[in-house]
C-alpha positions, -999 to 999 in steps of 0.1 A, spaced: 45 47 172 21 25 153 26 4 121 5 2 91 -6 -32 79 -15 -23 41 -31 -51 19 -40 -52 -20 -75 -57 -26 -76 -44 -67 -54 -52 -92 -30 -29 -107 -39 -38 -143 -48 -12 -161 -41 16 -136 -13 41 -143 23 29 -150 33 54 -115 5 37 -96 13 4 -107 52 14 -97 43 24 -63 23 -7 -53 52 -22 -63 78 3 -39 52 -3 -11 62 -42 -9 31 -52 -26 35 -81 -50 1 -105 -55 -36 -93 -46 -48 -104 -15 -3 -99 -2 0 -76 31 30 -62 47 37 -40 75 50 -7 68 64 20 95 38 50 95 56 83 79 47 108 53 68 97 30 42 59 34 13 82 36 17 101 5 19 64 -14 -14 50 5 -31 88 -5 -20 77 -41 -32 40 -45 -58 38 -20 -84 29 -40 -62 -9 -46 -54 -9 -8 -71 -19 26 -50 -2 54 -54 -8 91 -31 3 124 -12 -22 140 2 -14 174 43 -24 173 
């Protein structure tokens, strides 16, 4: 099962208060931060919602 290696490339400012909350669930805490995330719906549904901030790439675990 692959990983997903998601990293903020926009700012949160000025999005939605439940956009700027779920950067914040996903791990995400400075622009430019990454972390690895195990790939699920419940991850995908997140990324579908903020992926205009994110960069997201598959990392083999």
């Amino acid at each position: 099962m692959a990983d997903l290696k998601i990293t903020l490339v926009r700012s949160p400012i000025g999005c939605k208060p439940k956009h700027r909350l779920t950067v914040q669930a996903l791990g995400l805490r400075k622009l430019g931060a990454s972390v690895t995330q195990k790939d699920n719906p419940a991850i995908r549904g997140m990324i579908h919602q903020i992926g205009y901030l994110l960069k997201v790439e598959e990392v083999q675990a």
